[in-house]
N, CA, C and O of each residue as an XYZ file, in Angstrom:
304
protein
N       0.867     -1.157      0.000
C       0.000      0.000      0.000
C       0.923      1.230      0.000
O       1.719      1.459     -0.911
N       0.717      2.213      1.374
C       1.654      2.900      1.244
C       1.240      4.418      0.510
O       1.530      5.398      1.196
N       0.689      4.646     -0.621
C       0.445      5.336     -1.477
C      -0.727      6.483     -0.540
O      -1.874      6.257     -0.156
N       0.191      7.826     -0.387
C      -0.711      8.406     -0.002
C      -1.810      9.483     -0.387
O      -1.378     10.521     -0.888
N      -2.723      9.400     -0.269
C      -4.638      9.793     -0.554
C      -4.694     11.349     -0.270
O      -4.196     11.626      0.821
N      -5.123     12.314     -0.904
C      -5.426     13.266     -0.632
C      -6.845     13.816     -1.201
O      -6.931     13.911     -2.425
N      -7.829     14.140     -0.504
C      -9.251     14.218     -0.464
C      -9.720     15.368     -0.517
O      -8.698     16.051     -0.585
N     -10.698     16.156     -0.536
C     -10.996     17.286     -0.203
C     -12.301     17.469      0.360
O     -13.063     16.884     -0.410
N     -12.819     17.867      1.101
C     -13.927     17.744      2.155
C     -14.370     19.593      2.609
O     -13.554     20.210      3.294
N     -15.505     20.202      2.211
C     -15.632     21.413      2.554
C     -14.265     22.315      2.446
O     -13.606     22.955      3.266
N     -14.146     22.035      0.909
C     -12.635     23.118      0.947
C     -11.872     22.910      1.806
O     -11.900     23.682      2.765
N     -10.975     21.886      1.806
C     -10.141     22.045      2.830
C      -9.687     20.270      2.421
O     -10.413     19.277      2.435
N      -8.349     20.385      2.109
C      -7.755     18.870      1.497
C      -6.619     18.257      2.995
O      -5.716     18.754      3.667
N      -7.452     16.744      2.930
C      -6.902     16.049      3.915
C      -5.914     14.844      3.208
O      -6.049     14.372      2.079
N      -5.022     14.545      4.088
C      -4.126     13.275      3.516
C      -4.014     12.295      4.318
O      -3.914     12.646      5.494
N      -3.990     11.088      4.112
C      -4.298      9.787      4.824
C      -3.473      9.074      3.624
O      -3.289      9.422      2.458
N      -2.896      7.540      4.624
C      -2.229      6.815      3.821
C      -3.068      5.210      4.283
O      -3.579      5.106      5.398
N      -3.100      4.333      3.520
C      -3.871      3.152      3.575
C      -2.694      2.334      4.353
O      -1.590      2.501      3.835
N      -2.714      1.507      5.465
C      -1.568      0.469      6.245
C      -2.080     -0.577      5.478
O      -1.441     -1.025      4.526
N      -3.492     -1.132      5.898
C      -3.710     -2.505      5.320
C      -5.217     -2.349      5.198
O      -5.835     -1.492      5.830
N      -5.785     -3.209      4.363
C      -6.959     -3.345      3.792
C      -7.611     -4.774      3.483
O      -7.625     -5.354      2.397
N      -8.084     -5.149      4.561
C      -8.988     -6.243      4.254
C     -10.630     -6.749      4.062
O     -11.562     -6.504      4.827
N     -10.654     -7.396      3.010
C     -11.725     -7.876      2.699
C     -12.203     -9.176      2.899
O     -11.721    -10.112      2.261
N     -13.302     -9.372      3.901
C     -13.956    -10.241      4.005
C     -15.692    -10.526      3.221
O     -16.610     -9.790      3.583
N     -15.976    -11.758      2.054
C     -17.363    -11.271      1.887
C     -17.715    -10.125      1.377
O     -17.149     -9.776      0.341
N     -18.916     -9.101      2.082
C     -19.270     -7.979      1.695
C     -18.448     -6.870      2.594
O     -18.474     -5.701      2.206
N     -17.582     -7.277      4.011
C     -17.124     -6.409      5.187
C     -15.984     -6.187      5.006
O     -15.104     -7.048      5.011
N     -15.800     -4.840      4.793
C     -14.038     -4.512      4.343
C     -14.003     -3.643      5.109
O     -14.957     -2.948      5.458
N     -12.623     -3.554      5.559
C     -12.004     -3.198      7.045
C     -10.572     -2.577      6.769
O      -9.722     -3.388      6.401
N     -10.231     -1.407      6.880
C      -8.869     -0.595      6.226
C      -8.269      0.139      7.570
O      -8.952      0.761      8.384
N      -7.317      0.003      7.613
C      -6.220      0.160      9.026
C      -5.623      1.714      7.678
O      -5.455      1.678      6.459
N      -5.460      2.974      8.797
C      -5.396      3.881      7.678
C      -4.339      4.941      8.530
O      -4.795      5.085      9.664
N      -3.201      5.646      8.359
C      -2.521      6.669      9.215
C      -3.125      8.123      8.385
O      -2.892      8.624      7.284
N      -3.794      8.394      9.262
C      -4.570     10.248      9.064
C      -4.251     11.021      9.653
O      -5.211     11.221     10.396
N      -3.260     11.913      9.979
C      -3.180     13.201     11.378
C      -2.264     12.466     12.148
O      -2.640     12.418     13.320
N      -1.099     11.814     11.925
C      -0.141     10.890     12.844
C      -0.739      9.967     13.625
O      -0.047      9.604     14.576
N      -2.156      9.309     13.496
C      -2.678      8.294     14.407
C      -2.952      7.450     13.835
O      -3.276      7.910     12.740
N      -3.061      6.395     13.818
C      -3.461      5.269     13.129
C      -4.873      4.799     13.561
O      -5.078      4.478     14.731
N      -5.928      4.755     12.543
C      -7.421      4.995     12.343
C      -8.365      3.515     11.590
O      -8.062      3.241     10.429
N      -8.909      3.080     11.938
C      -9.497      1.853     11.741
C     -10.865      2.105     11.084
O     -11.719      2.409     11.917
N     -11.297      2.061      9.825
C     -12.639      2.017      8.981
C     -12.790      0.852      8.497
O     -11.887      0.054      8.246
N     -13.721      0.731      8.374
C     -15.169     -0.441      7.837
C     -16.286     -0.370      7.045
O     -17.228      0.279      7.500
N     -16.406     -0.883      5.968
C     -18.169     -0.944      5.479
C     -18.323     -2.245      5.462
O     -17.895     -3.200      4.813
N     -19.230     -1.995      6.568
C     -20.773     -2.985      6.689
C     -21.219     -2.881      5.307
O     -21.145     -1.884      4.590
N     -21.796     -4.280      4.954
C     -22.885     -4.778      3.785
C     -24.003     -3.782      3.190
O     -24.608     -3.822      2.119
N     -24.062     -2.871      4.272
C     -25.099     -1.749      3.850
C     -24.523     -0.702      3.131
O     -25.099      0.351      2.859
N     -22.905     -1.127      2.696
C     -22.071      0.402      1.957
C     -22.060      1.308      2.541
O     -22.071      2.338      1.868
N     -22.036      1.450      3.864
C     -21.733      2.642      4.545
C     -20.309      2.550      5.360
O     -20.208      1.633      6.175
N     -19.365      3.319      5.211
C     -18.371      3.521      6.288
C     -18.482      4.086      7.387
O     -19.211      5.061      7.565
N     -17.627      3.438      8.454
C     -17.611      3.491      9.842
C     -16.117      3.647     10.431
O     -15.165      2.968     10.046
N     -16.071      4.423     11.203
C     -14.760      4.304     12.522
C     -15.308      3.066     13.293
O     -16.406      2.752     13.751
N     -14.068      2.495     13.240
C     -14.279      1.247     14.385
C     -13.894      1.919     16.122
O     -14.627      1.805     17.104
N     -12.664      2.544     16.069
C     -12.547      3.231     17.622
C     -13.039      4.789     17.691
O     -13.356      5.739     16.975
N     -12.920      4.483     18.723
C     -13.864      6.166     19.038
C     -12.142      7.036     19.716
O     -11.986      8.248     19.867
N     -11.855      6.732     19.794
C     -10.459      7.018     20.330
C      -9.786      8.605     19.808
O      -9.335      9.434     20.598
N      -9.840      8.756     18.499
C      -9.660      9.805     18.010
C     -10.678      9.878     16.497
O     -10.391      9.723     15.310
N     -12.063     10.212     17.271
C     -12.710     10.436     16.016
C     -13.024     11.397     15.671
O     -13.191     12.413     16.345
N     -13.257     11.143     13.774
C     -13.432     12.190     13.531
C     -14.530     12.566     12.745
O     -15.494     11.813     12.881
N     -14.742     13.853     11.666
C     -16.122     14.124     11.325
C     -16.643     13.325     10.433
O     -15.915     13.177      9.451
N     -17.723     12.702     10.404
C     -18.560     11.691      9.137
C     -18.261     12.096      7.961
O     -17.963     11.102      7.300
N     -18.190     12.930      7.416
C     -18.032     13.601      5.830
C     -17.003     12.757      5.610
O     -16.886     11.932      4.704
N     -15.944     13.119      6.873
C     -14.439     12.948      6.119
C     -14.170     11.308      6.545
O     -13.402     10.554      5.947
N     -14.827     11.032      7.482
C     -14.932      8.890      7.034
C     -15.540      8.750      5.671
O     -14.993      8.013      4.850
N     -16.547      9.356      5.397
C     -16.960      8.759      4.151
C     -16.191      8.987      3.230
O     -15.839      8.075      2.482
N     -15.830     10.044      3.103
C     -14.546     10.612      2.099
C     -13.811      9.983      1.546
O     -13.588      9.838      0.344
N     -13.123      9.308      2.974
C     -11.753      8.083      3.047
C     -12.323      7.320      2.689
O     -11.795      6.684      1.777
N     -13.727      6.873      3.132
C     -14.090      5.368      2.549
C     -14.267      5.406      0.934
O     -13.711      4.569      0.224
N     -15.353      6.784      0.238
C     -15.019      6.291     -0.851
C     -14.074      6.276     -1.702
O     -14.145      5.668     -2.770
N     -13.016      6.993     -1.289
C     -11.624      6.930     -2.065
C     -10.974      5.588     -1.928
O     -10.535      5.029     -2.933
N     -10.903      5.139     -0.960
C     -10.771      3.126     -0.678
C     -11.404      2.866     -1.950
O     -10.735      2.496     -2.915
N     -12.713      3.043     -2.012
C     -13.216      2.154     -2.787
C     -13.505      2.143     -4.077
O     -13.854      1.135     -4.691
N     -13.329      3.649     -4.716
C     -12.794      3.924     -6.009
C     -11.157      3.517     -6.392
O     -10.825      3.166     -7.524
N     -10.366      3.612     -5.432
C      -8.738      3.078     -5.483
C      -8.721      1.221     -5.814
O      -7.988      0.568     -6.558
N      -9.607      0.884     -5.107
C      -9.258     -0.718     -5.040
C     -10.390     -1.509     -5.140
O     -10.363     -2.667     -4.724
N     -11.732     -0.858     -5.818
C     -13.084     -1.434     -6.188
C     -13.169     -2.700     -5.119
O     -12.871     -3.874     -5.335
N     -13.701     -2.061     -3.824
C     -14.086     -2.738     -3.279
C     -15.251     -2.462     -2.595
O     -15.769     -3.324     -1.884
């Protein structure tokens, strides 16, 4: 992976890099470094992305953001 993502969300461009990305079935699960922390997303079967920890979360726009750039990057 490695390859890092830059997004843009309400004017204002964020960068995140993908660690690892797994797919199970319909449940794909991406280990991601955003803001020097390392950040854990998911879509559930319903195509929606999720933070798995609450630890350092952050705004919905910008999970979905990340998620659909995952999933335009690696059609999943």
């Amino acid at each position: 992976m490695g390859q890092i993502f830059t997004i843009n969300i309400n004017q204002s461009n964020y960068e995140f890099q993908i660690l690892k990305l797994k797919q199970e079935n319909r449940h794909v699960e991406s280990q991601i470094l955003f803001g020097g922390s390392e950040l854990t997303l998911f879509r559930d079967a319903g195509q929606n992305w999720e933070q798995k920890d609450a630890s350092n979360q952050i705004m919905n726009d910008l999970i979905r953001g990340i998620g659909n750039a995952i999933s335009l990057r690696y059609r999943v």
